[in-house]
ZAMIRO-286419 format. One record per residue: residue number from 1; residue in one letter; x, y, z of N, C-alpha, C in turn. Coordinates in pm, whole numbers, m for minus. Last residue first. Example, Ala and Ser with C-alpha at 12.3 -4.5 7.8 and 13.67 -1.06 7.14 Angstrom:
<gumars>
@zagu:2	nukol:S	nx:1285	ny:m225	nz:708	cax:1367	cay:m106	caz:714	cx:1290	cy:3	cz:787 $
@zagu:1	nukol:A	nx:1319	ny:m569	nz:780	cax:1230	cay:m450	caz:780	cx:1320	cy:m330	cz:780 $
</gumars>
This chain:
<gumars>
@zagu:113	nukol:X	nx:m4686	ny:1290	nz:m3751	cax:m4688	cay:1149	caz:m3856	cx:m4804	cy:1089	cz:m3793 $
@zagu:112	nukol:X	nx:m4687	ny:1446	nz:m3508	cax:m4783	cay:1474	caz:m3710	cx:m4809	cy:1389	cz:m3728 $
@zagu:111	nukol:X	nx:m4509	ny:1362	nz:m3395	cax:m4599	cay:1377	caz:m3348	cx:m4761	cy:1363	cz:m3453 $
@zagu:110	nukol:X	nx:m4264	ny:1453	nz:m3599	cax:m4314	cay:1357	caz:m3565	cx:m4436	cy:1324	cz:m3466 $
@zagu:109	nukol:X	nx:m4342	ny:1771	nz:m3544	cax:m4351	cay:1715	caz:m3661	cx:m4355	cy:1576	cz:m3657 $
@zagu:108	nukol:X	nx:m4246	ny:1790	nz:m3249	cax:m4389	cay:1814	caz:m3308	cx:m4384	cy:1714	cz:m3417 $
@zagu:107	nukol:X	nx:m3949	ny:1719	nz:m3295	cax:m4107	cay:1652	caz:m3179	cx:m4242	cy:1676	cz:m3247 $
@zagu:106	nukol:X	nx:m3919	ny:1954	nz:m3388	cax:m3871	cay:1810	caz:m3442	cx:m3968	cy:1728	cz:m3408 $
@zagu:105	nukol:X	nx:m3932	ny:2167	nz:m3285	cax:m3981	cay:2123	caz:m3394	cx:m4052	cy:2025	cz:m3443 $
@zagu:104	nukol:X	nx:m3833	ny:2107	nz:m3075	cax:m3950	cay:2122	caz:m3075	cx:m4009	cy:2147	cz:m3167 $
@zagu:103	nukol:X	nx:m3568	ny:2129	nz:m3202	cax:m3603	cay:2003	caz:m3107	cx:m3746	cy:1993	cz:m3070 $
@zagu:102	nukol:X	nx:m3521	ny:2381	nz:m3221	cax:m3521	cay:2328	caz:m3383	cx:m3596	cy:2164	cz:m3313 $
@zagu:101	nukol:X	nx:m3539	ny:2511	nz:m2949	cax:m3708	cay:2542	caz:m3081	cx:m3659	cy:2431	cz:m3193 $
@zagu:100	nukol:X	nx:m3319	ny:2473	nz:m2850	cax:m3451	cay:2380	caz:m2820	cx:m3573	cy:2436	cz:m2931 $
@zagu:99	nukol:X	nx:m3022	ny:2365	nz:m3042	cax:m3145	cay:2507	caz:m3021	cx:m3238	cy:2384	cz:m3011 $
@zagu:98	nukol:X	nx:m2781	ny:2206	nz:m2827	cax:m2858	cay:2204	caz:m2948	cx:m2969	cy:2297	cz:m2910 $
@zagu:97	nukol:X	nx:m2520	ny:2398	nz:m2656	cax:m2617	cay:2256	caz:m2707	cx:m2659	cy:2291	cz:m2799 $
@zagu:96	nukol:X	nx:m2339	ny:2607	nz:m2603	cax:m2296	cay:2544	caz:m2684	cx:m2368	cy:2385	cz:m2737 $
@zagu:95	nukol:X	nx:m2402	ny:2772	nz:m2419	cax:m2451	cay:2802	caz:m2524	cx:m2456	cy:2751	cz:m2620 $
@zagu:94	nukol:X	nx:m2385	ny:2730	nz:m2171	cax:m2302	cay:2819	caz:m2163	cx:m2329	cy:2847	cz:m2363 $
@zagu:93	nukol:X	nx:m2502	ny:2468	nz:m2105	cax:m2588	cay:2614	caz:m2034	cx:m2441	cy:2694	cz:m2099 $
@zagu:92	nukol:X	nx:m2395	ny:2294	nz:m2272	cax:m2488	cay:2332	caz:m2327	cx:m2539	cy:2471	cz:m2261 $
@zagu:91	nukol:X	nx:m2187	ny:2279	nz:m2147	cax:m2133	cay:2300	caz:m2280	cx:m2273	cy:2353	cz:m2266 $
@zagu:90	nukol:X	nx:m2282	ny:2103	nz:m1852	cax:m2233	cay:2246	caz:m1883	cx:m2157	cy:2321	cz:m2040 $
@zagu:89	nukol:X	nx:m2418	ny:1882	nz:m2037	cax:m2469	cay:1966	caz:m1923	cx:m2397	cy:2140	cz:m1950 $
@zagu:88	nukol:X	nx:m2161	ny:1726	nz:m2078	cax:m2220	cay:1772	caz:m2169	cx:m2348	cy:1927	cz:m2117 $
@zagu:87	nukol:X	nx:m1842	ny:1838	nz:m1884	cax:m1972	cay:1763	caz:m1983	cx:m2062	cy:1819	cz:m2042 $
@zagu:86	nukol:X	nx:m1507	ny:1924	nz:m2134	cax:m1656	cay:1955	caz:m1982	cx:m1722	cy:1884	cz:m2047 $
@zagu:85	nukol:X	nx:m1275	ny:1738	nz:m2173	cax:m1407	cay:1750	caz:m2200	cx:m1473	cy:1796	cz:m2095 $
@zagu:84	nukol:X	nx:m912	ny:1670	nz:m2142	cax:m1036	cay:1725	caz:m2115	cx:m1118	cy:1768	cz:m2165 $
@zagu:83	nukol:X	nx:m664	ny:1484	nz:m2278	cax:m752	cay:1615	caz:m2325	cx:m842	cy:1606	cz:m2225 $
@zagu:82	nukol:X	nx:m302	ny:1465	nz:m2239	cax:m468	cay:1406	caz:m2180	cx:m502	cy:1508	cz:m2220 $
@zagu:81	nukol:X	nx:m73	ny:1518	nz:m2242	cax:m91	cay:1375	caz:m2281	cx:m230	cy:1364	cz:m2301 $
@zagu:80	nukol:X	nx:52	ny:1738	nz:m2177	cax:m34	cay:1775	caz:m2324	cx:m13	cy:1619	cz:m2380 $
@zagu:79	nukol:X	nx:118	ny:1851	nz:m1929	cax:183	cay:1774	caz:m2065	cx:154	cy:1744	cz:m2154 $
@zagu:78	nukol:X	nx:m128	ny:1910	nz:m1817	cax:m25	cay:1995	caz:m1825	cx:105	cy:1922	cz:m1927 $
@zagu:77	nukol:X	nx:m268	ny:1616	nz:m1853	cax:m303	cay:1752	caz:m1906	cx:m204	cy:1869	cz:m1921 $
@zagu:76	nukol:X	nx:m120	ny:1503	nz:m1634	cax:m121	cay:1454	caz:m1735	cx:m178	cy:1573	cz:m1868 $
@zagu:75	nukol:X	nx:m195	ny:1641	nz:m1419	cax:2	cay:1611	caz:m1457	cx:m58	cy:1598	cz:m1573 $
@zagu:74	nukol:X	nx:m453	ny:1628	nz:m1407	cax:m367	cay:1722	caz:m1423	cx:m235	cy:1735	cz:m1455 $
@zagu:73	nukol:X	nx:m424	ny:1361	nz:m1303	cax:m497	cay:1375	caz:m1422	cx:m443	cy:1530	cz:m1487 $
@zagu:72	nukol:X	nx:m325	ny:1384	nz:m1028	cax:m232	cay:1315	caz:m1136	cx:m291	cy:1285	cz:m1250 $
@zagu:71	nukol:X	nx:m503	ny:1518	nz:m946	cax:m404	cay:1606	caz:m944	cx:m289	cy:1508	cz:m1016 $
@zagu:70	nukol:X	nx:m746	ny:1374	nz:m922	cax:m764	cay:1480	caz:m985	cx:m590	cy:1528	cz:m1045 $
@zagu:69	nukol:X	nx:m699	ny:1119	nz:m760	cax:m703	cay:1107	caz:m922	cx:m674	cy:1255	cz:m969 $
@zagu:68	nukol:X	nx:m689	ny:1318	nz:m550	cax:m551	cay:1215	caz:m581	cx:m522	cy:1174	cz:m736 $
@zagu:67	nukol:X	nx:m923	ny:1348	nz:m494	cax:m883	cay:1439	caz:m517	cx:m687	cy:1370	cz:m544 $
@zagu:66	nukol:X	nx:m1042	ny:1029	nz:m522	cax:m1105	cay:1194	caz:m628	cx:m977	cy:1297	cz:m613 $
@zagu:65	nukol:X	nx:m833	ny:799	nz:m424	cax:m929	cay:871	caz:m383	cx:m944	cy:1000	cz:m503 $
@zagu:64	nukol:X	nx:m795	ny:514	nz:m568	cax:m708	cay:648	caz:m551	cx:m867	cy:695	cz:m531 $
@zagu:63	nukol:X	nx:m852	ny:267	nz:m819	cax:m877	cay:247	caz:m643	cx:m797	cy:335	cz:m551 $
@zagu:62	nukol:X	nx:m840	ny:316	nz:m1036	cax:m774	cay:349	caz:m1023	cx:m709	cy:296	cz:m843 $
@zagu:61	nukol:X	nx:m1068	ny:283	nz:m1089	cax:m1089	cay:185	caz:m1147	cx:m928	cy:212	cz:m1114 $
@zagu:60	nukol:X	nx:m1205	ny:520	nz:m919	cax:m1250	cay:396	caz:m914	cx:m1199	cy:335	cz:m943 $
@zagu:59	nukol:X	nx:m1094	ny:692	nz:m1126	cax:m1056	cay:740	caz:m970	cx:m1133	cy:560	cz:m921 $
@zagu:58	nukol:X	nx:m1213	ny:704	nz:m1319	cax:m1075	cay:649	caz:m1347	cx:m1000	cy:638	cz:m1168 $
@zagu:57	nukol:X	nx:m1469	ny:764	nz:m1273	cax:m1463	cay:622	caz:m1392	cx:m1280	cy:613	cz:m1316 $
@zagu:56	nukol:X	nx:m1440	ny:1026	nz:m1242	cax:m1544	cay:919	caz:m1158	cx:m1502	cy:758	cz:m1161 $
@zagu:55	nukol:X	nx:m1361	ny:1124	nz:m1471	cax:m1280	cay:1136	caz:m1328	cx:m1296	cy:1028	cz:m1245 $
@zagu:54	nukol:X	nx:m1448	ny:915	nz:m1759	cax:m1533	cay:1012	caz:m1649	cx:m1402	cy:1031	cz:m1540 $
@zagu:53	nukol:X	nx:m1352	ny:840	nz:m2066	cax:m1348	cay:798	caz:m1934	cx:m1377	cy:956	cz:m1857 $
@zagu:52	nukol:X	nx:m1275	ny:723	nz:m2363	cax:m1353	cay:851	caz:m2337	cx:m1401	cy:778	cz:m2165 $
@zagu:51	nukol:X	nx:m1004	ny:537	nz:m2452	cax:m1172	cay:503	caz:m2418	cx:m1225	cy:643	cz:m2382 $
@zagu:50	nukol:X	nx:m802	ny:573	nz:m2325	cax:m773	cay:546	caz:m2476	cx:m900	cy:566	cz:m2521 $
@zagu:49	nukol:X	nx:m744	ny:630	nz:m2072	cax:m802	cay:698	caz:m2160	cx:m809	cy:669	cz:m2285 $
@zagu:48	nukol:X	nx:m608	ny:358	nz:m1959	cax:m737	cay:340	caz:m1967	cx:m826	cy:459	cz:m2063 $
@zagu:47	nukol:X	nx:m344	ny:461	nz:m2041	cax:m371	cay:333	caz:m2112	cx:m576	cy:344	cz:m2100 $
@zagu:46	nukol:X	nx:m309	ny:685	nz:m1848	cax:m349	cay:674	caz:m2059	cx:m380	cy:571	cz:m2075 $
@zagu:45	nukol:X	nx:m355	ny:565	nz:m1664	cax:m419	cay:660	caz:m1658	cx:m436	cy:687	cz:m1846 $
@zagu:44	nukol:X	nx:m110	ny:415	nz:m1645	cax:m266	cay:314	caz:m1622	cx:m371	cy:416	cz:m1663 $
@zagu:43	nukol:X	nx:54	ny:650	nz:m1635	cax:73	cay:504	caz:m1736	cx:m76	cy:411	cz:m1697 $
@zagu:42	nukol:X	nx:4	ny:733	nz:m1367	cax:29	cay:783	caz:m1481	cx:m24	cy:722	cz:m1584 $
@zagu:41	nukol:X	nx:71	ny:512	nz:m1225	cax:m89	cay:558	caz:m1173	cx:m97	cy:626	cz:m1328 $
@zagu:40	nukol:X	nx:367	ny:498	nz:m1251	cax:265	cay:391	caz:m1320	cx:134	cy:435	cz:m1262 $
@zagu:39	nukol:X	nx:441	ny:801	nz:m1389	cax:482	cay:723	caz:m1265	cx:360	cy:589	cz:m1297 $
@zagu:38	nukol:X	nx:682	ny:830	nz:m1653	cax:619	cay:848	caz:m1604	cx:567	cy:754	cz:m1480 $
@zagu:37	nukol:X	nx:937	ny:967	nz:m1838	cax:915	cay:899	caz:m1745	cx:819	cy:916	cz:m1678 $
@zagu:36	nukol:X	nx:885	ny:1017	nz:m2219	cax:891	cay:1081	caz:m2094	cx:848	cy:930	cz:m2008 $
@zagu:35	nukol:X	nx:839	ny:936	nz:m2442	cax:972	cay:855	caz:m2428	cx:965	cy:956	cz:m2269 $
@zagu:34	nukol:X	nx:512	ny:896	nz:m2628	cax:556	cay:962	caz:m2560	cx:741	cy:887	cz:m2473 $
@zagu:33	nukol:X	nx:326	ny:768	nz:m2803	cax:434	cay:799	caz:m2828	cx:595	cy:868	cz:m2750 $
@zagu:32	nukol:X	nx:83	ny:793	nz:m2700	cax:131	cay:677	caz:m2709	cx:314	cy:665	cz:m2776 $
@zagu:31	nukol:X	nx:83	ny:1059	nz:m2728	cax:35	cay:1039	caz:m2581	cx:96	cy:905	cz:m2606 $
@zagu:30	nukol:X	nx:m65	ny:1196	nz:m2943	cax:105	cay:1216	caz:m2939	cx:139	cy:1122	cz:m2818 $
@zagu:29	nukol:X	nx:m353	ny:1231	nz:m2885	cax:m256	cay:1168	caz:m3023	cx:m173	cy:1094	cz:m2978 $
@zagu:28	nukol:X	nx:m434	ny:1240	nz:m2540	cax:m393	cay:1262	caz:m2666	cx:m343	cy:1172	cz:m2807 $
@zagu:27	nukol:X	nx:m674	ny:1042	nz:m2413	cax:m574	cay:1041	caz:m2405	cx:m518	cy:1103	cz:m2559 $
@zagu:26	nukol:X	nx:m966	ny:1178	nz:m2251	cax:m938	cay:1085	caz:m2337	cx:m810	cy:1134	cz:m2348 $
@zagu:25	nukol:X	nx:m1208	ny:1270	nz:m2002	cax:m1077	cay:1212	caz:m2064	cx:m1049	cy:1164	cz:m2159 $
@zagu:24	nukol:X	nx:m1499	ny:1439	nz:m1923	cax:m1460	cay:1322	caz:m1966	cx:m1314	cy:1356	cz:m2032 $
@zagu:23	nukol:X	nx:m1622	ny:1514	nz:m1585	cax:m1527	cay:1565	caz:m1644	cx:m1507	cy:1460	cz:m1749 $
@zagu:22	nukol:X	nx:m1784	ny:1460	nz:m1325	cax:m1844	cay:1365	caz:m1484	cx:m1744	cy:1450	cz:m1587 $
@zagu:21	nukol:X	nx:m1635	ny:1564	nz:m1135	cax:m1647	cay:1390	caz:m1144	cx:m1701	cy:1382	cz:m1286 $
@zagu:20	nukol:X	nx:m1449	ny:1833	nz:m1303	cax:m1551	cay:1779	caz:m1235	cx:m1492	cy:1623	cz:m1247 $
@zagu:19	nukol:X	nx:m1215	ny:2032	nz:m1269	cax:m1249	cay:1894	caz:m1349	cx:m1352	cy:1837	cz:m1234 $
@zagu:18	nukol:X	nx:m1082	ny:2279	nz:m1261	cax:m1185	cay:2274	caz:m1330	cx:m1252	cy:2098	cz:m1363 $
@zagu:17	nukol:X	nx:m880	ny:2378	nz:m1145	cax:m1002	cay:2347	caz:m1035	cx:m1144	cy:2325	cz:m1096 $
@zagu:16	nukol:X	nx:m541	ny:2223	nz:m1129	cax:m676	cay:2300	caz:m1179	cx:m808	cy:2253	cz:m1129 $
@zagu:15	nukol:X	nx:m418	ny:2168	nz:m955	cax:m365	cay:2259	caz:m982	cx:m500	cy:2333	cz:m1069 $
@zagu:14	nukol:X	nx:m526	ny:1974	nz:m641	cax:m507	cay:1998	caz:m805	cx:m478	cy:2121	cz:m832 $
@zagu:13	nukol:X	nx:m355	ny:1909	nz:m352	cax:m493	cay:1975	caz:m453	cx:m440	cy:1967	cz:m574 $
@zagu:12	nukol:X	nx:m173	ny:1835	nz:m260	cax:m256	cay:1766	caz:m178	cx:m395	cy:1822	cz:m269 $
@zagu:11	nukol:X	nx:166	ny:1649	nz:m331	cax:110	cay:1755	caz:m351	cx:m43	cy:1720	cz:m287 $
@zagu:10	nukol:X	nx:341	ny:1502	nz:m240	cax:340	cay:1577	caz:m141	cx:227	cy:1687	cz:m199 $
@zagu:9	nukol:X	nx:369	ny:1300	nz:m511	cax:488	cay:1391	caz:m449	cx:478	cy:1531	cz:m330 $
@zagu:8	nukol:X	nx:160	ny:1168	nz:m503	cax:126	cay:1299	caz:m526	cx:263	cy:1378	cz:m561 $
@zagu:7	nukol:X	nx:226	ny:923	nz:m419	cax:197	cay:919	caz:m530	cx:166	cy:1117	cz:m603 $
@zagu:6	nukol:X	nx:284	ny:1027	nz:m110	cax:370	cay:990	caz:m181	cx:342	cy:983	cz:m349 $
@zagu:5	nukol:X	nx:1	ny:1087	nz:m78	cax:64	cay:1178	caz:m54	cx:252	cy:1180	cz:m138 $
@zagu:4	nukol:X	nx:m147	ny:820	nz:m71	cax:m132	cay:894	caz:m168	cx:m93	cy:1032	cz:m179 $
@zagu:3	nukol:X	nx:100	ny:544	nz:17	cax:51	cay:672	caz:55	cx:14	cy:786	cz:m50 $
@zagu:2	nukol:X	nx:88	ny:218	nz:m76	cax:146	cay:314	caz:m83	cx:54	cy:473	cz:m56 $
@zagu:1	nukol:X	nx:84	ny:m119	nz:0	cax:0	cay:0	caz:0	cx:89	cy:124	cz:0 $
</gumars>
């Protein structure tokens, strides 16, 4: 069992304060290519992003507490191994869903049929 203070290198927050639990991951291009040393929480961390994965998803499957996953998901981002996705939820209140009139359209008109 190893201390996740040690896996942190002493660090105890994330550097960024933007990653939710339904935050989704996926592992860059360049990411399988990579000749940097990394720590094996690291390395389990791309291997499983290969897949579009939740914080939620990797902090579980990781058996590392949320704020432990968070800040060695961040390593990974600050190296430009890992992409981040806000979800879908917040893309959309900020403007970026689908127009609800073209969806109420839509509805209707099948409704027609």
């Amino acid at each position: 069992m190893v201390r996740p203070y040690t896996i942190t290198r002493g660090r105890t927050a994330p550097e960024r304060d933007d990653l939710t639990l339904i935050t989704v991951l996926t592992t860059a291009q360049d990411a399988a290519e990579t000749g940097r040393r990394l720590q094996p929480e690291h390395r389990l961390i791309l291997q499983r992003c290969r897949r579009p994965a939740a914080v939620a998803e990797l902090a579980a499957d990781l058996d590392l507490p949320v704020s432990v996953t968070k800040i060695l998901l961040g390593d990974l981002i600050a190296q430009g191994l890992l992409l981040a996705r806000a979800p879908l939820s917040v893309a959309r209140a900020s403007g970026g869903g689908p127009d609800l009139a073209l969806l109420a359209a839509v509805r209707d008109g099948l409704r027609r049929l």
